[in-house]
KOLSEVEX-118943 format. One record per residue (C-alpha): residue number from 1; x, y, z; residue in one letter. Coordinates in Angstrom, 2 decimals. Example, Ala and Ser with C-alpha at 12.3 -4.5 7.8 and 13.67 -1.06 7.14 Angstrom:
2
ATOM   pos      east     north        up   code
ATOM     1     12.30     -4.50      7.80      A
ATOM     2     13.67     -1.06      7.14      S
This chain:
352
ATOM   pos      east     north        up   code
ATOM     1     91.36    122.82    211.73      X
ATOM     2     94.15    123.90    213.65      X
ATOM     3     92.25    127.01    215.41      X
ATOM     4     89.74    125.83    218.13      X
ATOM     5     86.35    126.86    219.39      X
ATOM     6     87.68    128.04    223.20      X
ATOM     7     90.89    130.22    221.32      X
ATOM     8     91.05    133.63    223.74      X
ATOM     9     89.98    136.93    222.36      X
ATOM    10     92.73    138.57    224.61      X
ATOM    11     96.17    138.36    225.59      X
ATOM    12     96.95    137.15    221.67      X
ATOM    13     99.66    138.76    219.65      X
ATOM    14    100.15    139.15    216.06      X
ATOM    15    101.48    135.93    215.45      X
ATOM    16     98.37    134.40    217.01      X
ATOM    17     96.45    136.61    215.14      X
ATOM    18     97.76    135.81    211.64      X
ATOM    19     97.80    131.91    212.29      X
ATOM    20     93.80    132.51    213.41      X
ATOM    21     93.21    134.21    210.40      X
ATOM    22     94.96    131.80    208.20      X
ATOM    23     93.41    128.81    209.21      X
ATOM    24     89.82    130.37    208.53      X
ATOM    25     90.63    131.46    205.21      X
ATOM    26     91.50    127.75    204.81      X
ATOM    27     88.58    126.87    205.79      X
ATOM    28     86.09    129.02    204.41      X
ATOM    29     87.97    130.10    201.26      X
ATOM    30     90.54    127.92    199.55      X
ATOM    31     90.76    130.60    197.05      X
ATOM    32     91.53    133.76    199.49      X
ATOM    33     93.76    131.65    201.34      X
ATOM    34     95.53    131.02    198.21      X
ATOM    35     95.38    134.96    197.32      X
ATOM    36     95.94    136.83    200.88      X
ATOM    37     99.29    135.81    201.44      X
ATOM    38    100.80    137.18    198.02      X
ATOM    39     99.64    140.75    200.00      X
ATOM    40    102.41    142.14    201.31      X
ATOM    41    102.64    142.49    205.08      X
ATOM    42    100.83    145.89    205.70      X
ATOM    43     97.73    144.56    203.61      X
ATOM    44     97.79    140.78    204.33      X
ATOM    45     96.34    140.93    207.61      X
ATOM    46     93.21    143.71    207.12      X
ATOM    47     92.70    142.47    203.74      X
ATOM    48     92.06    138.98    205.09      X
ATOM    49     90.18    140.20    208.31      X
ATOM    50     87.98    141.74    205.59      X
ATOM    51     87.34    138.98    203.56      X
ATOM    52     86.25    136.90    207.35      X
ATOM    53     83.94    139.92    207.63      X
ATOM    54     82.35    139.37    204.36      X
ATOM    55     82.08    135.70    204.78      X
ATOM    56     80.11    136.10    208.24      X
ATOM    57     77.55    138.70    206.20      X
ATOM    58     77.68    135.72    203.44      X
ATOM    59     76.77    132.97    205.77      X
ATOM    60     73.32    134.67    206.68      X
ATOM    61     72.81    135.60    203.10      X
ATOM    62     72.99    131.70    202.21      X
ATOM    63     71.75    130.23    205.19      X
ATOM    64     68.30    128.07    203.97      X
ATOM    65     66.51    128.07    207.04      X
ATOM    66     66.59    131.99    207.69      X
ATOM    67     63.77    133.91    206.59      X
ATOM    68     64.33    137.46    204.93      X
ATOM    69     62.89    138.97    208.41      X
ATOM    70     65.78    136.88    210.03      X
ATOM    71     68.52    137.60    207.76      X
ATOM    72     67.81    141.53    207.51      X
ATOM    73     67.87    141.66    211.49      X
ATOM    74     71.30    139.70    211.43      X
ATOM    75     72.89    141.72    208.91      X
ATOM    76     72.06    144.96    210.38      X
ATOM    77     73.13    143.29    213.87      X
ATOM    78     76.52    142.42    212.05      X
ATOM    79     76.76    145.71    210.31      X
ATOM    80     76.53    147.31    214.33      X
ATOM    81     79.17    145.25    215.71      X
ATOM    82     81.55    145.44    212.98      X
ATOM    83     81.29    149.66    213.44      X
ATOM    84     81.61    149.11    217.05      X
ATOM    85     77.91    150.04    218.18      X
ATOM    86     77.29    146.62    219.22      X
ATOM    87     78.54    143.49    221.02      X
ATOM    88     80.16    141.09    219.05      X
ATOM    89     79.53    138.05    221.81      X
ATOM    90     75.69    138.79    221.60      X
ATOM    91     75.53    138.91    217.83      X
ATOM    92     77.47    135.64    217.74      X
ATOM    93     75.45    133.20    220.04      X
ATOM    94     72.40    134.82    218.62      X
ATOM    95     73.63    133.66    215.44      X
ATOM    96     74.88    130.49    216.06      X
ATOM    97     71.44    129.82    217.84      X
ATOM    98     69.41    129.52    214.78      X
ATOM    99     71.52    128.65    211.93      X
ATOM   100     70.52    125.82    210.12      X
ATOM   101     72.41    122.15    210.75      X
ATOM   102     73.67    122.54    206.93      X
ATOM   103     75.68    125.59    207.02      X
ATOM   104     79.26    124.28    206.89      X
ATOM   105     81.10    123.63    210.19      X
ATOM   106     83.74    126.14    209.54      X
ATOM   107     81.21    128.99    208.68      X
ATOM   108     79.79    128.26    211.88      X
ATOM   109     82.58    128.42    213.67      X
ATOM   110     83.74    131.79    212.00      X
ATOM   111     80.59    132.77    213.55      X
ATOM   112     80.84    131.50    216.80      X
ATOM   113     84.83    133.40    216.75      X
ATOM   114     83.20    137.22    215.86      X
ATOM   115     84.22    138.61    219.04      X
ATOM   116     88.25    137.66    217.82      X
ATOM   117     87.80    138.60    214.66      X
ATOM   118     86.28    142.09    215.45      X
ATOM   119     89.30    142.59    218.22      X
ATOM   120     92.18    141.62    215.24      X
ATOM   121     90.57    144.73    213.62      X
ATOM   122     91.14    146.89    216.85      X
ATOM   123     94.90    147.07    215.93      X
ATOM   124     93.96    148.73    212.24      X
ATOM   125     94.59    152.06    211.60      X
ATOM   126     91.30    154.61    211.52      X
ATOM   127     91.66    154.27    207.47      X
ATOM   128     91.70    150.82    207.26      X
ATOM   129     88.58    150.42    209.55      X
ATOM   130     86.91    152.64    208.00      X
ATOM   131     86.83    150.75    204.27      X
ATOM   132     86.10    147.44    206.66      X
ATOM   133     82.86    149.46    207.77      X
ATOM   134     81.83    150.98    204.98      X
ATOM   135     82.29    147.77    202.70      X
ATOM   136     79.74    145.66    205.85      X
ATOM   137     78.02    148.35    206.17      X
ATOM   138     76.81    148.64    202.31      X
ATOM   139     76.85    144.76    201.52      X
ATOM   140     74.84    143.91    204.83      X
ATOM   141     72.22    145.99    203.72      X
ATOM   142     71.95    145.11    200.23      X
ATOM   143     71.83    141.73    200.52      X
ATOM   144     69.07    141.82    202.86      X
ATOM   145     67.54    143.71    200.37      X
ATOM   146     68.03    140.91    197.50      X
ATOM   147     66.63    138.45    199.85      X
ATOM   148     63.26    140.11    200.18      X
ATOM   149     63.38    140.40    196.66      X
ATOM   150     64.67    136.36    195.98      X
ATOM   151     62.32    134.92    193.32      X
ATOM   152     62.99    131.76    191.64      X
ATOM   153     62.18    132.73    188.33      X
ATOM   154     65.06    135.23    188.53      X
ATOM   155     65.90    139.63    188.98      X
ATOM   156     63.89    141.30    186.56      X
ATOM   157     66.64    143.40    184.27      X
ATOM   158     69.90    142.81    183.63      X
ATOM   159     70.75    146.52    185.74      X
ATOM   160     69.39    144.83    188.70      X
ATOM   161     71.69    141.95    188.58      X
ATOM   162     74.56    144.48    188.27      X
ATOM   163     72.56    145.84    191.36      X
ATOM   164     73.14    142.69    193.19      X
ATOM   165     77.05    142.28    192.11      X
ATOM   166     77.84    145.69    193.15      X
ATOM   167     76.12    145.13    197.07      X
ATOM   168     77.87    141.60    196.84      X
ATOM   169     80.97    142.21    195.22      X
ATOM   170     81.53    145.27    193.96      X
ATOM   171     81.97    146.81    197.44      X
ATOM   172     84.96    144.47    198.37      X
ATOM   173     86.65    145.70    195.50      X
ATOM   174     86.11    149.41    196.66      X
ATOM   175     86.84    148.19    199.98      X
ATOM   176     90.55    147.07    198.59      X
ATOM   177     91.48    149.92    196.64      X
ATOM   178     91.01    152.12    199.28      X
ATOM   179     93.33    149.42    201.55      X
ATOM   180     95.59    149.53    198.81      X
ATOM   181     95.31    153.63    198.19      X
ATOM   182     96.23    153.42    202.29      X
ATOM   183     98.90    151.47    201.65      X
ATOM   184    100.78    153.56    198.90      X
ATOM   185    100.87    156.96    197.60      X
ATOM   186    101.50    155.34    194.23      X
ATOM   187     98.46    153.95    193.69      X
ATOM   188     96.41    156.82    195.51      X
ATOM   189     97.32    158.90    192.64      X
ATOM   190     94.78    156.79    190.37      X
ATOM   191     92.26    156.28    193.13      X
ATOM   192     89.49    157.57    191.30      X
ATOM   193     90.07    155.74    188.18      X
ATOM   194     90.09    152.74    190.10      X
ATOM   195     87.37    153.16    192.57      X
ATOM   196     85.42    152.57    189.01      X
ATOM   197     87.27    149.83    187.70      X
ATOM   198     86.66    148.16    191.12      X
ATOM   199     82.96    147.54    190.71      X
ATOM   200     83.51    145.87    187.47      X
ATOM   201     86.19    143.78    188.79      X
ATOM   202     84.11    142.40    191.61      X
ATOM   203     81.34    141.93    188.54      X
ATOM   204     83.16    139.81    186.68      X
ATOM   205     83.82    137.71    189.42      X
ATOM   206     80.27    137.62    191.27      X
ATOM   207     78.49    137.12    187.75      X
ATOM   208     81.03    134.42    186.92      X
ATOM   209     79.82    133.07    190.17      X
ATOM   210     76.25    133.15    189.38      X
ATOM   211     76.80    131.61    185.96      X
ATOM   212     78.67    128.91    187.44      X
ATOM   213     76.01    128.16    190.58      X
ATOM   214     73.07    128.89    188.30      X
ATOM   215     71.90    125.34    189.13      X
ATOM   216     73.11    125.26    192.99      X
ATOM   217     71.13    128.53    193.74      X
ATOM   218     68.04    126.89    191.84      X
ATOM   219     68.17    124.29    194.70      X
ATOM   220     67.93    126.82    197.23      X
ATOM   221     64.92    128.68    195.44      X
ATOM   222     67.30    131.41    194.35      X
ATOM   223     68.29    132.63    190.87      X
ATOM   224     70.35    135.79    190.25      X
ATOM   225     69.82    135.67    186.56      X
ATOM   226     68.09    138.62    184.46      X
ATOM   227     64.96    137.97    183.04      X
ATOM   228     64.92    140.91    180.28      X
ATOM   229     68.21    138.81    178.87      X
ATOM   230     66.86    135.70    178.41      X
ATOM   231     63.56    137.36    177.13      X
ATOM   232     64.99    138.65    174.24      X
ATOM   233     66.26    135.11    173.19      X
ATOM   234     62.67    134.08    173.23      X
ATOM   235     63.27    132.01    176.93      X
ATOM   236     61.70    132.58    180.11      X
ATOM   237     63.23    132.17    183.45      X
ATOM   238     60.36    130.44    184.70      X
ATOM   239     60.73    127.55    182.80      X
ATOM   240     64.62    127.40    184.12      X
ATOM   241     64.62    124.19    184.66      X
ATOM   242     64.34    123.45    180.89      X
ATOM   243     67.77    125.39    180.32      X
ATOM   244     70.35    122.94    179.50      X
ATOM   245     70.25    122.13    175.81      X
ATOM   246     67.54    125.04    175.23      X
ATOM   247     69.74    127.00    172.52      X
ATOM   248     67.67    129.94    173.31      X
ATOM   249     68.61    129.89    177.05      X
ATOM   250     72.24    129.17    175.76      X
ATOM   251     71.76    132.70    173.75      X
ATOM   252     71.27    134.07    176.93      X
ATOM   253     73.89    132.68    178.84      X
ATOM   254     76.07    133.70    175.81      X
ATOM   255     75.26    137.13    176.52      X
ATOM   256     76.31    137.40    179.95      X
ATOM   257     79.13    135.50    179.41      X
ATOM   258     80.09    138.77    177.15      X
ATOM   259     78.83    141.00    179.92      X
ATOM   260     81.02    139.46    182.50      X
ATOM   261     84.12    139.32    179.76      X
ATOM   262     83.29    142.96    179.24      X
ATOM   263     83.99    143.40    182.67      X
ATOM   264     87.05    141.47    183.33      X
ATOM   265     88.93    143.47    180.60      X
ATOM   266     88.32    146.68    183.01      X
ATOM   267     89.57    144.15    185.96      X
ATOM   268     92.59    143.84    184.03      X
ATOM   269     92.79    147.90    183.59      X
ATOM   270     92.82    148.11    187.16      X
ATOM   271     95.36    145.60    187.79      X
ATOM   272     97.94    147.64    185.10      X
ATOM   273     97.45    150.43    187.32      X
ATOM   274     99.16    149.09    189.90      X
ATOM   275    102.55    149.56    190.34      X
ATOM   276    104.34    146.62    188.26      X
ATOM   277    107.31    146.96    191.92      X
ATOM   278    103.94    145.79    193.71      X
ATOM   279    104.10    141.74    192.46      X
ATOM   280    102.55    140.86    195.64      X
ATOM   281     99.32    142.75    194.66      X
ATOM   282     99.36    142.09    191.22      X
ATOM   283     99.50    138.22    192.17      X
ATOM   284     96.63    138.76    194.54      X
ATOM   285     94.45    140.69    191.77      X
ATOM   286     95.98    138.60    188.90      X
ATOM   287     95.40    134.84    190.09      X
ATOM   288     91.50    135.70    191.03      X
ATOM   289     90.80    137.28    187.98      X
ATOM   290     92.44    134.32    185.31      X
ATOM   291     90.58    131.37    187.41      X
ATOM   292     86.99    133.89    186.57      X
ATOM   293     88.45    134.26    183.08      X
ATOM   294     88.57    130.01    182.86      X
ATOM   295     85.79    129.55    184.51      X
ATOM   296     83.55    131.58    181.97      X
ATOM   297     85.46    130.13    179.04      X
ATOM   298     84.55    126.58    180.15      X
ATOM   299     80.92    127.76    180.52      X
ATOM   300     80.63    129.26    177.33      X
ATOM   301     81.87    126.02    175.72      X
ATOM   302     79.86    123.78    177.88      X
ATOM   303     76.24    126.28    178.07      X
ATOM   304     74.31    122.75    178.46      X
ATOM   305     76.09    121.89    181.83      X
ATOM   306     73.87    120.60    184.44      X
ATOM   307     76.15    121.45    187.74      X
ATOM   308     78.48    123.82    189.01      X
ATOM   309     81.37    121.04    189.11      X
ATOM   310     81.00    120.24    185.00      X
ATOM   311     82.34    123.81    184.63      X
ATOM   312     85.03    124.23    187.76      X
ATOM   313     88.74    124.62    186.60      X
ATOM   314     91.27    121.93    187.77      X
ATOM   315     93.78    122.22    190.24      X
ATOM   316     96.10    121.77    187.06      X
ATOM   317     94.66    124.90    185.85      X
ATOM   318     94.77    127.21    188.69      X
ATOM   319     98.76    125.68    189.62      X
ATOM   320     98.97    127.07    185.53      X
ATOM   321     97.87    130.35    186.49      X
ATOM   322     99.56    130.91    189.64      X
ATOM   323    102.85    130.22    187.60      X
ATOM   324    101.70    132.73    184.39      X
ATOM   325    101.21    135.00    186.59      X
ATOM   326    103.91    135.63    188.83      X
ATOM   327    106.46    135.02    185.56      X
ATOM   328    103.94    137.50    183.85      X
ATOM   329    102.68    140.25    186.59      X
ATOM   330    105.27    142.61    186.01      X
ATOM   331    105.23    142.77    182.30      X
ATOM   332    101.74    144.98    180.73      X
ATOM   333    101.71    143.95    177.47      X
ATOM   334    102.74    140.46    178.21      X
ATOM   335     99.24    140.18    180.37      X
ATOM   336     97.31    141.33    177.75      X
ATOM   337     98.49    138.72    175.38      X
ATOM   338     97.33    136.63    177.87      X
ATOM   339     94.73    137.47    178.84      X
ATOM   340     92.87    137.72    175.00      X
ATOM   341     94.50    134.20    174.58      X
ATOM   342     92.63    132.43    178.00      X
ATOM   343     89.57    133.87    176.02      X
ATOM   344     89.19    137.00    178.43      X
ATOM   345     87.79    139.51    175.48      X
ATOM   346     83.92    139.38    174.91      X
ATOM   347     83.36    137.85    171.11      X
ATOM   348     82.56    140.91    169.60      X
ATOM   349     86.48    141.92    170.56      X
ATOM   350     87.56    138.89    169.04      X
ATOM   351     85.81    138.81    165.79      X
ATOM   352     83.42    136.35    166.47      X
């Protein structure tokens, strides 16, 4: 990594500033780093200052060796500095004190560089920290929350596993409309419709997660899944571990395979709201929302998988969708051709 552990919090400018940022969203997120830079530059720099914020809140959520009494002080500690009530530098080396040896190096460095990350967002505009706040602020305590409430044998109804995408992902995408409502009067004129369209297009991507890591979470004695859902197909969470080749937990999975379809076709309402001038944000939008749409086709063809990597797209396929998309991102109907053809609508919209 090209950013190292004694980098100064002061006398940086913005050049420093985007080159730090950039090589942790390498790092931490090959994904976002792929995404951010498609912002333009008035959004590429909070947007991925945000995402480092998120990740930090992320790290405690998945760290193995924290208890839930550990990881609701940290968030709540995090959720302080990031509105400015607290010191960074004290969160961080408390932090970095008692994380466990297997969180990933560059997570714990993001931790260890707090203090630089919350002075980047000193130079943001009162708007822009604001959604940064509010978005911490909402998933740092609702994550603690769904820690206390981790049980192996899964969230009891479907509703609270919407819950537990909203507090994870959900607020990001509220977070980045009202970046992008900052950004341009254009869009502002359709911020309500797509402060609601937001939640379900962080859904479909946090419960395509889930699906995917159904068997990595397992590991950690987590699982995100509904219970009610798989009830009605005659399975019970409990016996998880049975799953693969269980056609009644593949019932189950089929149904929130539909659920999280459901919700990427509002994702894609919210991206045709966007200016089609605005590429750049269509891109970022577009290219996260086809590798979700992938993702849960290969899951739905493969419900029996036994790991997260029998169901990840290939670098072939995400190169293919970076290249749709930025021939495609300006053209409505165009995208939803597409999108029905990568296997985006749930079955019941496609006659099965």
């Amino acid at each position: 990594m090209s950013v190292s552990v004694q980098d100064p919090v002061m006398n940086r400018d913005g050049r420093d500033d985007e080159r730090f940022q950039a090589a942790m969203l390498r790092d931490v997120s090959r994904t976002f780093a792929l995404t951010i830079p498609e912002l333009p530059p008035g959004l590429r720099e909070v947007v991925g200052n945000g995402y480092l914020l998120c990740r930090i809140v992320d790290t405690i959520e998945d760290d193995p060796g924290l208890s839930s009494v550990q990881k609701r002080h940290f968030c709540t500690f995090f959720a302080e500095v990031v509105a400015r009530r607290a010191e960074a530098a004290e969160f961080a080396r408390d932090l970095d004190a008692v994380l466990a040896p297997t969180v990933p190096k560059a997570e714990r460095l993001l931790v260890r560089k707090t203090e630089r990350v919350i002075a980047i967002g000193d130079g943001f505009t009162i708007g822009q920290r604001q959604a940064l706040e509010t978005c911490v602020a909402i998933m740092a305590d609702g994550m603690a929350e769904f820690q206390e409430r981790k049980d192996p044998a899964g969230l009891p109804t479907l509703a609270d596993m919407d819950r537990y995408c909203y507090y994870v992902a959900g607020v990001v995408g509220e977070m980045l409309t009202r970046l992008f409502c900052e950004y341009s009067p254009q869009i502002r004129r359709h911020e309500d419709r797509l402060m609601v369209l937001a939640v379900s297009f962080g859904q479909a991507l946090q419960m395509t997660n889930i699906l995917k890591d159904i068997w990595e979470d397992r590991r950690r004695g987590a699982c995100w899944l509904p219970r009610d859902v798989f009830a009605r197909h005659g399975f019970a969470l409990a016996d998880l571990e049975q799953g693969p080749g269980d056609p009644r937990f593949g019932e189950g999975l089929g149904e929130l395979i539909d659920v999280a379809r459901a919700h990427a076709r509002r994702a894609l309402d919210y991206v045709l709201l966007l200016p089609r001038a605005e590429a750049g944000l269509r891109n970022f939008c577009l290219w996260a929302l086809g590798m979700a749409v992938l993702t849960l086709r290969k899951i739905d063809k493969r419900r029996d998988f036994r790991s997260g990597q029998d169901v990840k797209i290939t670098r072939r396929s995400v190169k293919a969708t970076v290249a749709v998309s930025r021939v495609s991102a300006s053209h409505d109907a165009l995208l939803r051709v597409l999108f029905a053809l990568s296997g985006g609508a749930p079955r019941a919209s496609r006659g099965v």
